[in-house]
C-alpha angles and dihedrals in degrees: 000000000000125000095259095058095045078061092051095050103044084043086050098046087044089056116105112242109257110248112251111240126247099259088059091039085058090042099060098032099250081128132023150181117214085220080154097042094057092039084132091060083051092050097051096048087045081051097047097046091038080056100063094043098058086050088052097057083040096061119012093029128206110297104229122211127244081253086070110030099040129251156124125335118183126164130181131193105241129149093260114230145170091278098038096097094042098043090040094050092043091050093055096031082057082061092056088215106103094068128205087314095072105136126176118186127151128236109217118314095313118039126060115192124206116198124189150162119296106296104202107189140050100233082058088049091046090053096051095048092056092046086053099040088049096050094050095035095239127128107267089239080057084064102084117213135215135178113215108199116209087231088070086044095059085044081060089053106046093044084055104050092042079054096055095049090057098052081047083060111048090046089062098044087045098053088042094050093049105042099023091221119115105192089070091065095060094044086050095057091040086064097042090049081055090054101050096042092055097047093047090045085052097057087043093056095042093046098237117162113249112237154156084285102057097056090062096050087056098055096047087052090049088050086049098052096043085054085058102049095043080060109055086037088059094051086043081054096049098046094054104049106128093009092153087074104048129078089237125102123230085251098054092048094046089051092051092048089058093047083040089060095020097103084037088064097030094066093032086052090046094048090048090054115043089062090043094050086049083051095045091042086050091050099045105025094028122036096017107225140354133092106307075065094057099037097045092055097054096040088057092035093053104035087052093051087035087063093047097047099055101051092033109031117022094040100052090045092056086042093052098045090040096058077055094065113100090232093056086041090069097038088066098045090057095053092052084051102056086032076063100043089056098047094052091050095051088051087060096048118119119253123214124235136189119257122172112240108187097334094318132108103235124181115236140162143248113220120192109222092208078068095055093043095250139125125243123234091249099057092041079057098046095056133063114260108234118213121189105239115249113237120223118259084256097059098038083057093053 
């Protein structure tokens, strides 16, 4: 070996280790968070918000959209430009006809689109034609007109609760199918169901209209958070095969699984969000209403709750109704045994003590005879020693 690589290797072997980085660190246990071990901390802040959501819907209700209790669409072409919305909205809100529903959004660069409460007659049509057609400088027959009926409305709302039962369903089939437990279907639609409470109780509280829209960005966060549960369960899966002959619990092996996934959710939930939160700040701050507004909301309500659930909710609940199982019971039982075992044997075991050998402290160990099976000198003096008799040379011919 030549000079120069004698160098490189004494640099090399003078070099610190690099530390290894927290998601490694969780990965291999070095460090670790007892997520399974406080499920009763992650109960009580689910309930709480679950709470208010529940008051929210009580009180305030959800606030339908036209496309579910019925009114009044125009639309107008118009080159759509930074004042449209604003001096649209100002022009039919001045007739006091429109209501509270009064709702202005664009489509694309050349259409703007007014939606209101049920006009029932043609002289308030009329009005809000012209208003329109003024604002945007167009001819009133150029302000198209649609009647949205609140029939069609409820038609809106059953579809999309049958669609959402079904999509209940084949979750649970699927999760059953795939990982053949089916404990970890239920945990998984508890944790959808927490999801959903939550983002509808949020748009209860805020006051959002409930569309089309949002539908759709319900379905999409259920699909989300369904993506981040299958993942930690398939790591739980994988950590507890063959549990029955480790010396880890259910419970030990579930929570190292989470800490095991936790960075990897934590940057898929941060990349979800940041676009989503520009989506949802465009729609309200921006734009004002419509559906980027909707959708927005319940895509960054539900992915965030979506995040939480899986690592707070669904896993401690799988955790909590598998330790139930018989199977998990013993297993237990057998590892506070041997834990027992252990502890009982270290107890025997002999302790060294100090003694002086020729000046010197040497270490050197007591050993018990009763341990060894044999009798100590005392006891052999404080009993009487017992000799078989010897029989004569006659008898022993006989």
């Amino acid at each position: 070996m030549s000079d120069n690589q004698d160098l490189k290797v004494l640099e090399a072997s003078a070099q610190p280790a690099k530390k290894a980085g927290i998601a490694h660190r969780l990965y291999t246990g070095e460090i670790s968070y007892d997520f399974v071990g406080k499920r009763n901390r992650w109960y009580l802040i689910s309930s709480i918000v679950i709470l208010i959501s529940i008051a929210a819907l009580g009180f305030r209700g959800i606030n339908w959209g036209i496309e579910f209790t019925g009114g009044a669409d125009f639309q107008a072409p118009v080159k759509v430009t930074a004042t449209t919305i604003d001096d649209v909205r100002t022009a039919v809100a001045a007739l006091s006809i429109a209501g509270d529903d009064l709702s202005v959004t664009t489509i694309g660069d050349g259409t703007v689109r007014v939606q209101t409460q049920t006009i029932t007659t043609d002289t308030e049509v009329t009005a809000v034609k012209a208003a329109i057609a003024k604002a945007v400088g167009v001819e009133p027959d150029a302000v198209a007109y649609s009647l949205i009926g609140a029939s069609w409305g409820q038609q809106i709302t059953t579809q999309a609760m049958i669609a959402l039962a079904v999509f209940l369903a084949l979750v649970m089939i699927f999760i059953w199918v795939y990982f053949r437990e089916f404990k970890m279907s239920v945990a998984a639609i508890v944790a959808l169901l927490h999801d959903l409470v939550i983002t509808i109780g949020v748009y209860a509280l805020i006051g959002f209209s409930v569309t089309p829209a949002t539908m759709i960005g319900v379905l999409t966060i259920l699909g989300y958070s369904l993506y981040d549960t299958v993942v930690v369960f398939d790591k739980i899966r994988e950590n507890t095969h063959e549990l029955t002959s480790s010396r880890l619990t259910y419970s030990v092996a579930a929570n190292n699984a989470v800490n095991q996934t936790l960075v990897r959710s934590m940057n898929t939930t941060i990349i979800g969000v940041l676009p989503v939160a520009a989506l949802l700040f465009t729609g309200w701050f921006i734009l004002g209403t419509g559906p980027l507004k909707d959708l927005g909301l319940a895509l960054f309500v539900g992915m965030i709750a979506g995040a939480y659930s899986s690592v707070f909710i669904a896993t401690p609940i799988l955790t909590q109704m598998r330790e139930a199982d018989p199977d998990m019971v013993e297993h237990r039982e057998r590892l506070t045994r041997r834990a027992a075992r252990a502890t009982e044997k270290s107890a025997r075991k002999p302790k060294p003590v100090t003694v002086a050998v020729g000046g010197e402290a040497t270490a050197a160990t007591v050993v018990d005879p009763g341990t060894l099976g044999l009798v100590s000198a005392k006891e052999l003096d404080a009993e009487a020693r017992r000799q078989r008799s010897r029989q004569t040379r006659s008898q022993r011919r006989k």
